[in-house]
KEPA-534764 format. One record per residue: residue in three letters; x, y, z of N, C-alpha, C in turn. Coordinates in nm, 2 decimals. Layout:
<pts>
residuo, nxx, nyy, nzz, caxx, cayy, cazz, cxx, cyy, czz
ALA, X, Y, Z, X, Y, Z, X, Y, Z
...
</pts>
This chain:
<pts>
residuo, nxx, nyy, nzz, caxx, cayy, cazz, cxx, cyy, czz
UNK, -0.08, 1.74, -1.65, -0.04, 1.70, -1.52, 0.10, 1.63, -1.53
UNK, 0.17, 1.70, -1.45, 0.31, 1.63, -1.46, 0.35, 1.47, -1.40
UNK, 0.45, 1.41, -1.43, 0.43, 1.26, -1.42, 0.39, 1.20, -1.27
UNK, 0.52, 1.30, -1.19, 0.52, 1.29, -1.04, 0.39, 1.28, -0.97
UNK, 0.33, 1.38, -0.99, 0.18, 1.43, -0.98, 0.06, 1.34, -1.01
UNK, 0.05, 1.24, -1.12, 0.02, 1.13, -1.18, 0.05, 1.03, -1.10
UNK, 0.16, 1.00, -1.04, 0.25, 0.88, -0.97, 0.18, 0.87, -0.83
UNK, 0.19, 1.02, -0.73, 0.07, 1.07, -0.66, -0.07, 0.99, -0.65
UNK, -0.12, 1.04, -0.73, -0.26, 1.08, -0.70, -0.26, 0.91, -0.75
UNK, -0.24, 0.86, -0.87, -0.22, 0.65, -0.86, -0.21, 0.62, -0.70
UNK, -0.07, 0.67, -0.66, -0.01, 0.58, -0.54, -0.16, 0.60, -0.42
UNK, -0.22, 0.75, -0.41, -0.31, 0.80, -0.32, -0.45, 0.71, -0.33
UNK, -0.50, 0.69, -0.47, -0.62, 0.66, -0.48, -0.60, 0.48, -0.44
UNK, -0.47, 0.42, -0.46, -0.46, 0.28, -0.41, -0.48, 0.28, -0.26
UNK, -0.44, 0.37, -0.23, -0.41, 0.34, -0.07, -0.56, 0.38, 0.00
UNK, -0.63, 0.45, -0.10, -0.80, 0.47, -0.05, -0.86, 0.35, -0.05
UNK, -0.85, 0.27, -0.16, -0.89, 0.13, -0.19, -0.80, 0.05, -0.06
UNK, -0.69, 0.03, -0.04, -0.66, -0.06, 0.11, -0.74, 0.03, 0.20
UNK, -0.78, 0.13, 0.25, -0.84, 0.17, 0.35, -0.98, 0.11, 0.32
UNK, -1.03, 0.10, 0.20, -1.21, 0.07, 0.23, -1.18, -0.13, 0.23
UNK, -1.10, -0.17, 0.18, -1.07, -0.32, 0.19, -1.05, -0.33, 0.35
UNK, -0.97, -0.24, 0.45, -0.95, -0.27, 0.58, -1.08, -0.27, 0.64
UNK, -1.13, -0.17, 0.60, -1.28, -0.10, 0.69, -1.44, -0.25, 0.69
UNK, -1.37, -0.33, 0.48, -1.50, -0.42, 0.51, -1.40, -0.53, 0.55
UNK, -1.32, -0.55, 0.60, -1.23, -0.67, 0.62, -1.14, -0.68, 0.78
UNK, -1.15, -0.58, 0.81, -1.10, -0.57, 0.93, -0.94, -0.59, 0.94
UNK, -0.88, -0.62, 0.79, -0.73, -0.60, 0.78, -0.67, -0.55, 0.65
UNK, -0.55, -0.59, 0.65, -0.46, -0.50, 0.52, -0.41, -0.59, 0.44
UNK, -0.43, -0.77, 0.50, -0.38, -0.86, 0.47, -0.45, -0.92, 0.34
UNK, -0.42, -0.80, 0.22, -0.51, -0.84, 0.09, -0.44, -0.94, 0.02
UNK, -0.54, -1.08, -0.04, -0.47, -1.17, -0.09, -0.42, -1.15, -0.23
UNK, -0.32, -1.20, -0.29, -0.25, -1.11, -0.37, -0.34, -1.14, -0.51
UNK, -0.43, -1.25, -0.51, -0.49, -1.21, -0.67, -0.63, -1.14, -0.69
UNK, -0.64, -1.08, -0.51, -0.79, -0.98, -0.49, -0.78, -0.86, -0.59
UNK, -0.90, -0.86, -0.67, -0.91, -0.73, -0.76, -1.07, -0.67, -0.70
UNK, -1.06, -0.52, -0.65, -1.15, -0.47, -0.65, -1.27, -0.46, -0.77
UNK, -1.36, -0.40, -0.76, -1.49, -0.41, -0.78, -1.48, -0.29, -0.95
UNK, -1.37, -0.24, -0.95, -1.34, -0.18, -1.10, -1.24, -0.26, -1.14
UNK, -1.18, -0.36, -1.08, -1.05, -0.44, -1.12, -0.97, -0.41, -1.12
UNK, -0.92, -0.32, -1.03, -0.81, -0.26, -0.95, -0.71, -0.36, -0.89
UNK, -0.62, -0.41, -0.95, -0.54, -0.55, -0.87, -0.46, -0.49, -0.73
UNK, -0.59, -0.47, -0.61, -0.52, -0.45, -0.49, -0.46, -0.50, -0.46
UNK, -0.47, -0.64, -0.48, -0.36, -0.73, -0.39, -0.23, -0.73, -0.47
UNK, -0.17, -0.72, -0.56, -0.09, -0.69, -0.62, -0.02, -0.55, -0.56
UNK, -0.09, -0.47, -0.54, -0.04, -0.32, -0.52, 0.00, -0.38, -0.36
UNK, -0.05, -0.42, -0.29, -0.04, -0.44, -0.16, 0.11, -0.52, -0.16
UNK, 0.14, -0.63, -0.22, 0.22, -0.72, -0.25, 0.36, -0.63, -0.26
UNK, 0.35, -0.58, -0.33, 0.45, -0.44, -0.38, 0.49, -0.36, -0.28
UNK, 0.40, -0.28, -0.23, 0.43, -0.23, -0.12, 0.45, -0.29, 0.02
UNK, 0.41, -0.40, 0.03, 0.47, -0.48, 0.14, 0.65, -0.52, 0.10
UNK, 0.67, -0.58, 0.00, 0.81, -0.56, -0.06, 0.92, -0.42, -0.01
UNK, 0.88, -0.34, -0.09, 0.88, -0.20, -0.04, 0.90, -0.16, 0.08
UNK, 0.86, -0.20, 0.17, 0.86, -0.17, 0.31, 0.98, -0.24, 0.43
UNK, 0.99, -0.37, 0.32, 1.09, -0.47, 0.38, 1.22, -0.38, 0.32
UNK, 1.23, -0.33, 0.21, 1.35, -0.25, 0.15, 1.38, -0.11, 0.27
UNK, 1.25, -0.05, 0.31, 1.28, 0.06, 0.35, 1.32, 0.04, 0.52
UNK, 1.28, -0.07, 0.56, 1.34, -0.12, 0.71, 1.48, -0.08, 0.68
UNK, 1.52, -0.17, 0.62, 1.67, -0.19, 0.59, 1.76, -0.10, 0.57
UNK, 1.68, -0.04, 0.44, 1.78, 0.09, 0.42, 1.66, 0.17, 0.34
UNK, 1.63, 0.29, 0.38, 1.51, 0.39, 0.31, 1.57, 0.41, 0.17
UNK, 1.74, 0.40, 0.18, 1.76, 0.41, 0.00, 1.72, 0.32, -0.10
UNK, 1.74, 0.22, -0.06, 1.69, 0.08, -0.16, 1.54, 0.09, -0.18
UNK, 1.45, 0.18, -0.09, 1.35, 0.16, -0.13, 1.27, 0.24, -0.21
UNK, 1.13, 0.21, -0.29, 1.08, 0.33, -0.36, 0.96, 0.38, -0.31
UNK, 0.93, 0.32, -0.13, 0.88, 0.42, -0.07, 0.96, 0.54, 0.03
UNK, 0.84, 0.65, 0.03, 0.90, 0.77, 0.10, 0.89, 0.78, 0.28
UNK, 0.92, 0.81, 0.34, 0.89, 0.85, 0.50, 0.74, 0.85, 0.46
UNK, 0.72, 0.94, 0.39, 0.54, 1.01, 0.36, 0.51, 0.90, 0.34
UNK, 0.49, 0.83, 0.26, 0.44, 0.72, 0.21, 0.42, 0.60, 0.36
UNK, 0.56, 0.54, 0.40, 0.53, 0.45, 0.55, 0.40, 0.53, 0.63
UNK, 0.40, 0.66, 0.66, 0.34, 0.70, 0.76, 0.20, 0.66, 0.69
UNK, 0.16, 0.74, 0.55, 0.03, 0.65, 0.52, 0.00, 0.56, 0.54
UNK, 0.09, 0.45, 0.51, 0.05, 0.31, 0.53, 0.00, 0.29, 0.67
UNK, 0.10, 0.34, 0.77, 0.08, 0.30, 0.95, -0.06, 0.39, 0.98
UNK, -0.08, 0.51, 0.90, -0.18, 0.57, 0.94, -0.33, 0.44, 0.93
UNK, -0.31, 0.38, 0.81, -0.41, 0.29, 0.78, -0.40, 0.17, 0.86
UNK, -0.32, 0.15, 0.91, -0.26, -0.04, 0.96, -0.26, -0.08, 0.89
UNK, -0.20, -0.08, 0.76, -0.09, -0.19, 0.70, -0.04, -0.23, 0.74
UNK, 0.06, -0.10, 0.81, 0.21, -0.20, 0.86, 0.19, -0.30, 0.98
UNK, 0.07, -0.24, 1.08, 0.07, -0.34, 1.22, -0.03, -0.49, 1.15
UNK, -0.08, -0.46, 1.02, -0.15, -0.56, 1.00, -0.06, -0.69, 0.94
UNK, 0.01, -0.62, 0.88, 0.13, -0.70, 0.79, 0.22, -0.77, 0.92
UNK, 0.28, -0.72, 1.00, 0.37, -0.78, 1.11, 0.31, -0.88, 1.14
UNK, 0.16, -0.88, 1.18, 0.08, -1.05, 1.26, 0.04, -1.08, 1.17
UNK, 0.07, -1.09, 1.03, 0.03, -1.17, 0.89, 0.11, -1.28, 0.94
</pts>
């Protein structure tokens, strides 16, 4: 499997984990030293990509998320969850 591909399916299976964190929590607002139930440091990955997102307002260059990527996020409500954080 090529790296990209690898980078993927990491970045995809985190964002499954913020969706089932939203589903028993009712938000995206994961606290940053929350580790899932295999010890997955969501709140860390969340942390990151909330970072990320402040880059890509700004300027989409500075950032190391994609268009694809934001939409994920807003598909889940991160982003509207993150704004009333």
């Amino acid at each position: 499997m090529e790296i990209v591909a690898m980078r993927r399916e990491k970045w995809d299976g985190a964002l499954s984990r913020l969706q089932a964190y939203r589903e028993a929590h009712g938000h995206c607002n994961v606290p940053l030293s929350w580790k899932d139930e295999d010890g997955f440091g969501l709140g860390q990955w969340v942390s990151n990509q909330r970072s990320n997102h402040k880059k890509y307002a700004k300027a989409p260059s500075s950032s190391s998320l994609t268009a694809e990527r934001v939409a994920a996020l807003e598909r889940v409500g991160a982003i509207a969850s993150w704004a009333s954080f």
